[in-house]
LUMFITOR-353431 format. One record per residue (C-alpha): residue number from 1; x, y, z. Coordinates in steps of 0.2 Angstrom, whole numbers. Layout:
REM LUMFITOR-353431
{rec NUM {X Y Z}}
...
END
This chain:
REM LUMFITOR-353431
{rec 1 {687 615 500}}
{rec 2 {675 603 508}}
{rec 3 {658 608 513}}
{rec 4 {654 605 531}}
{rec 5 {635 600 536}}
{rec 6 {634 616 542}}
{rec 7 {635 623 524}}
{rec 8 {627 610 516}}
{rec 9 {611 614 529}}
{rec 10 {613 631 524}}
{rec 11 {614 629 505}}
{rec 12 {598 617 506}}
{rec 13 {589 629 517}}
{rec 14 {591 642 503}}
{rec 15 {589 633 490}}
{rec 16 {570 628 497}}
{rec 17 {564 644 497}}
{rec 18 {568 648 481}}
{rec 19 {554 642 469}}
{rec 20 {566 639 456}}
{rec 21 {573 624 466}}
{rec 22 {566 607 476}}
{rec 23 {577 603 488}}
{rec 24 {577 582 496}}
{rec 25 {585 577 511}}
{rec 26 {589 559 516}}
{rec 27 {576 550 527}}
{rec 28 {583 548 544}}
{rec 29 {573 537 553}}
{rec 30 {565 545 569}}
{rec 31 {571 539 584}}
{rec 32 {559 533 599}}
{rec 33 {551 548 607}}
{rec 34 {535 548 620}}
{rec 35 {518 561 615}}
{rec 36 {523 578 626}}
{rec 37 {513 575 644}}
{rec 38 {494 579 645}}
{rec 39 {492 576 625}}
{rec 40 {477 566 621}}
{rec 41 {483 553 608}}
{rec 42 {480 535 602}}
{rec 43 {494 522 593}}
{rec 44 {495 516 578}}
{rec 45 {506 503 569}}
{rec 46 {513 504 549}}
{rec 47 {517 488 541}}
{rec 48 {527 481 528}}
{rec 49 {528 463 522}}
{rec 50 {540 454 508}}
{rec 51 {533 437 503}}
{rec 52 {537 422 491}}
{rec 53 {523 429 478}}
{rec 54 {507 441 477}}
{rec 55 {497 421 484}}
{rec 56 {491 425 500}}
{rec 57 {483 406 501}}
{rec 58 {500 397 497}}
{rec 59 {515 410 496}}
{rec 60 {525 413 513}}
{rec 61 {531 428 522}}
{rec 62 {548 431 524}}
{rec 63 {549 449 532}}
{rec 64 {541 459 543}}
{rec 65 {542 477 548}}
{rec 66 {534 488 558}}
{rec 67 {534 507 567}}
{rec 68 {524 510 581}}
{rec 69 {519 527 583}}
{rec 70 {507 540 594}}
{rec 71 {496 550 586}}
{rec 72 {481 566 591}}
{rec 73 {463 562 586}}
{rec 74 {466 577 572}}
{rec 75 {480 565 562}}
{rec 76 {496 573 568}}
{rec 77 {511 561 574}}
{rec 78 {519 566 589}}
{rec 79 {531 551 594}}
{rec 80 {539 536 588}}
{rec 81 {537 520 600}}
{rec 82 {546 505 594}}
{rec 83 {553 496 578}}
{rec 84 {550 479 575}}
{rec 85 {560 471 560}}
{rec 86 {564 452 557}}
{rec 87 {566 439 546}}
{rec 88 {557 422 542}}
{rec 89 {565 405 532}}
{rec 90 {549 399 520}}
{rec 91 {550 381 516}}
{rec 92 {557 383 500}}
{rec 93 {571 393 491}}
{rec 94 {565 409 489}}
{rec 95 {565 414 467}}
{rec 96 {578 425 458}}
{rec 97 {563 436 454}}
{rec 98 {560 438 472}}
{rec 99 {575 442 477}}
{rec 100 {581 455 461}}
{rec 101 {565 464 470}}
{rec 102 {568 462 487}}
{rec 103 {586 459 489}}
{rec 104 {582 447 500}}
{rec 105 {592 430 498}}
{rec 106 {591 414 506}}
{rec 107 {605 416 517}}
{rec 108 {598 430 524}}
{rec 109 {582 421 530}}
{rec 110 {593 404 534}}
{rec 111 {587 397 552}}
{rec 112 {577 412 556}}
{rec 113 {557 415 562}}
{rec 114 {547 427 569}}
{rec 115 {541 425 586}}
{rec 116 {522 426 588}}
{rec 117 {524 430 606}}
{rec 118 {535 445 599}}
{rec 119 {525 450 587}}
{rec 120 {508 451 599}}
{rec 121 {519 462 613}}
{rec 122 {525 472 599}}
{rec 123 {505 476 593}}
{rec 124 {499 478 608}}
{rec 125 {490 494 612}}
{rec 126 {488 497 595}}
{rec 127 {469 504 587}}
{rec 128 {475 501 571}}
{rec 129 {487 495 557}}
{rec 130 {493 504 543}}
{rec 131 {500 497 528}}
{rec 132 {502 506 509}}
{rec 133 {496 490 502}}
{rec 134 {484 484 514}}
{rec 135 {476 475 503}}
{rec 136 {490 462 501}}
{rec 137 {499 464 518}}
{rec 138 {485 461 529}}
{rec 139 {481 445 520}}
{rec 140 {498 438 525}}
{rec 141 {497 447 541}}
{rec 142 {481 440 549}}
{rec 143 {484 421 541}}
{rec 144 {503 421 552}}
{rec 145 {494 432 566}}
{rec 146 {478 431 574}}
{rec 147 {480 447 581}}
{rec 148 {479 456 567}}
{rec 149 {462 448 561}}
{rec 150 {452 462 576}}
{rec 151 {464 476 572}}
{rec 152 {454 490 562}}
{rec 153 {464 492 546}}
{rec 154 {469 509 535}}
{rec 155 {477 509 518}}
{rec 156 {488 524 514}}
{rec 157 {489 518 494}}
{rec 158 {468 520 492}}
{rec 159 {461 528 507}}
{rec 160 {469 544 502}}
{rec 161 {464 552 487}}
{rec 162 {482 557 481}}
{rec 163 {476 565 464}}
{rec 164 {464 575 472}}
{rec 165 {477 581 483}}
{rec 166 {489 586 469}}
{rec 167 {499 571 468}}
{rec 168 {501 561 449}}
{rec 169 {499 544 457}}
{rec 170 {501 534 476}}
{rec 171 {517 525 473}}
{rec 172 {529 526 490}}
{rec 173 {544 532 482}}
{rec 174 {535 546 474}}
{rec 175 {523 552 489}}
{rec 176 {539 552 499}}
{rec 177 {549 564 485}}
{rec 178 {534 573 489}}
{rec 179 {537 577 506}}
{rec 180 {553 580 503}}
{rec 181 {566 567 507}}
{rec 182 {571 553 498}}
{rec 183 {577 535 505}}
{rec 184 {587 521 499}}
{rec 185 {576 504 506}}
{rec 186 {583 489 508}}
{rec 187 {571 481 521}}
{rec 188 {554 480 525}}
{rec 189 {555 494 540}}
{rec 190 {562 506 528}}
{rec 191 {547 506 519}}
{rec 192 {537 509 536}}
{rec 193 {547 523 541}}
{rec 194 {546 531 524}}
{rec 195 {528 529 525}}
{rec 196 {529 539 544}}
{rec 197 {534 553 533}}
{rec 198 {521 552 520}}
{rec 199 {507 552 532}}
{rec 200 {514 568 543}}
{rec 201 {518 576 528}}
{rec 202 {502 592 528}}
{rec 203 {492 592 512}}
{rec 204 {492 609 503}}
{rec 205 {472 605 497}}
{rec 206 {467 603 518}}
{rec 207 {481 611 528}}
{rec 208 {480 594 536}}
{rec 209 {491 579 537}}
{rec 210 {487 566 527}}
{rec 211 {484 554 540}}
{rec 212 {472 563 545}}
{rec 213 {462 559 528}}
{rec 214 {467 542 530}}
{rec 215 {456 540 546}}
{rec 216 {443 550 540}}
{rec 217 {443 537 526}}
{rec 218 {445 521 537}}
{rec 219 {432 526 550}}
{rec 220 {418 526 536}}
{rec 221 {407 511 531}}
{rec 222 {407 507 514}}
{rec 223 {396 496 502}}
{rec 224 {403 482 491}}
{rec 225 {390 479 478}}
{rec 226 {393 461 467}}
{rec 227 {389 462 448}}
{rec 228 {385 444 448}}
{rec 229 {381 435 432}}
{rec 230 {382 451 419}}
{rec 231 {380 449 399}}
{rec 232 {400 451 396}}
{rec 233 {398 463 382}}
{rec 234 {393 475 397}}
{rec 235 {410 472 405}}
{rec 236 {417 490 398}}
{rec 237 {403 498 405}}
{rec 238 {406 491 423}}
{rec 239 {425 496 421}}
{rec 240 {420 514 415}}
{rec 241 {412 515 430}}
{rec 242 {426 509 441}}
{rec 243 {420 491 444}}
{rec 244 {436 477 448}}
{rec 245 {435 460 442}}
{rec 246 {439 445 456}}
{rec 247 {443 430 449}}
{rec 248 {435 418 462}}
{rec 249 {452 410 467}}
{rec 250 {450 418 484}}
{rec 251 {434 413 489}}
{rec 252 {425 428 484}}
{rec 253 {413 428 470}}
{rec 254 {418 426 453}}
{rec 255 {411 445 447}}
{rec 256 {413 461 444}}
{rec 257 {411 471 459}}
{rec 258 {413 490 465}}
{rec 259 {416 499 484}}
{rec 260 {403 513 485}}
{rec 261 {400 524 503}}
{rec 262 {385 520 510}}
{rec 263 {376 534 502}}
{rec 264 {382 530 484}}
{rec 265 {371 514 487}}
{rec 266 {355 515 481}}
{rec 267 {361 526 465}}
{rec 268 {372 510 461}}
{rec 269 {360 499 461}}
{rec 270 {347 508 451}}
{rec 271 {361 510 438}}
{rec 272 {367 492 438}}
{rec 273 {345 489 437}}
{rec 274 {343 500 421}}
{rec 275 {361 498 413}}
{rec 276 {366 482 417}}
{rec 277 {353 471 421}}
{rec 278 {339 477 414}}
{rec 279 {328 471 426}}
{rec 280 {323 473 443}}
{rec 281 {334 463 453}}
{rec 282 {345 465 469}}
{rec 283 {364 462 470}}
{rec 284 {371 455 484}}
{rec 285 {380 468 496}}
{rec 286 {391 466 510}}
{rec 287 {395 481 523}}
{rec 288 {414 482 526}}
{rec 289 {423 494 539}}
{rec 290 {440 496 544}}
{rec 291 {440 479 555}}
{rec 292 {433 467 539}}
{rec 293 {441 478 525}}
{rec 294 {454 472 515}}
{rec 295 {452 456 524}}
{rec 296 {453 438 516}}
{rec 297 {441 434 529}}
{rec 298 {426 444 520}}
END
């Protein structure tokens, strides 16, 4: 005999409360709802990008998606606005390896670009964009949109502290497992509205949800201090300590280099003055908040 939802509902409800058992349900995307009347909230937008290559200078972007959504000061989602999914041809054949990761071919993109004047409507009102890799999908956003270059940005990958919270790593697929569903993603908005889930799902460590950790993370300055010019045999040191290396190719400095909050400051420099240098000498340091972090621009 086939089970009906009904008794599938029922089996999965009693299977979750056993500890024995973790029980996943699919990710149904939510469908468009308003903040109840009188509830204070702000909006917020979560973006995904699928590109030619990780070249933010000379690769193209070939999707776009977004979810708008409302949410209270303390990080809780209460609505869904709008979804915003499209397509755009690059000017070249998009690679095998692109598409065995993306399933994104050609003929999907073939004679299709994404309206500019769509996508400003579709931002508008929004305080803020959200993406899991902001790092990446803000560089390609804010060079096809202006728009997004005065947009305070938040990154759910590394403004959350998911080990800390009692996760083994930050990867999308996993965080979402996590908060119990699954998803089988095929375009960029699927991505978005799996990461909707993520960040209302409530963290055991705070009782909170983890978006509100995400802006609490976002709102705050933090201090990126250059290793410029250091003896190379130090470079284990500067890694032990969680320093990254940039190449230069950007535009940034080619060094090692470390984001610290503003209160970390003086301690890193004082080490990278009696470790590193040796000397008494100041690196250079540059203040980012949520409207020049993650930038290109920076």
């Amino acid at each position: 005999m086939l089970s009906t939802p009904m008794d599938l509902a029922a089996m999965a409800e009693a299977l979750s409360r056993s500890a024995d058992f973790r029980v996943l349900r699919r990710l149904v995307p939510r469908v468009a709802s308003s903040p109840p009347a009188g509830q204070e909230s702000k909006t917020g937008i979560l973006l995904d990008t699928e590109t030619t290559g990780l070249d933010h200078a000379r690769d193209e972007l070939i999707e776009l998606g977004m979810v708008k959504f409302d949410y209270t000061p303390d990080g809780r989602i209460v609505g869904v606005r709008d979804v915003f999914s499209a397509f755009n041809e690059p000017s070249g054949p998009i690679s095998a390896e692109v598409t065995a990761l993306t399933g994104i071919t050609d003929e999907m993109v073939a004679g299709h670009r994404i309206d500019e004047d769509a996508v400003n409507a579709f931002v508008e009102g929004a305080v803020i964009a959200i993406a899991h890799n902001a790092g990446f999908d803000r560089k390609f956003a804010e060079r096809s949109w202006s728009i997004f270059e005065r947009m305070a940005w938040g990154c759910s990958m590394t403004e959350v502290d998911w080990r800390a919270h009692g996760f083994a790593g930050g990867q999308l697929g996993y965080l979402l497992n996590g908060a119990g569903f699954f998803h089988q993603a095929h375009r960029a908005v699927d991505d978005c509205h799996a990461l909707l889930e993520v960040l209302d799902f409530t963290l055991p460590t705070t009782g909170a949800p983890a978006l509100a950790a995400l802006l609490q993370a976002a709102r705050r300055a933090t201090m990126r201090v250059w290793a410029e010019q250091t003896p190379f045999e130090l470079k284990d040191s500067l890694k032990r300590r969680g320093y990254r290396w940039s190449d230069g190719s950007d535009g940034r400095p080619r060094s090692w280099y470390i984001d610290v909050d503003q209160s970390a400051l003086a301690g890193e420099i004082a080490f990278l003055k009696a470790e590193i240098y040796m000397r008494d000498l100041e690196p250079a340091v540059l203040r980012l908040t949520a409207f020049t972090r993650f930038s290109s621009r920076i």
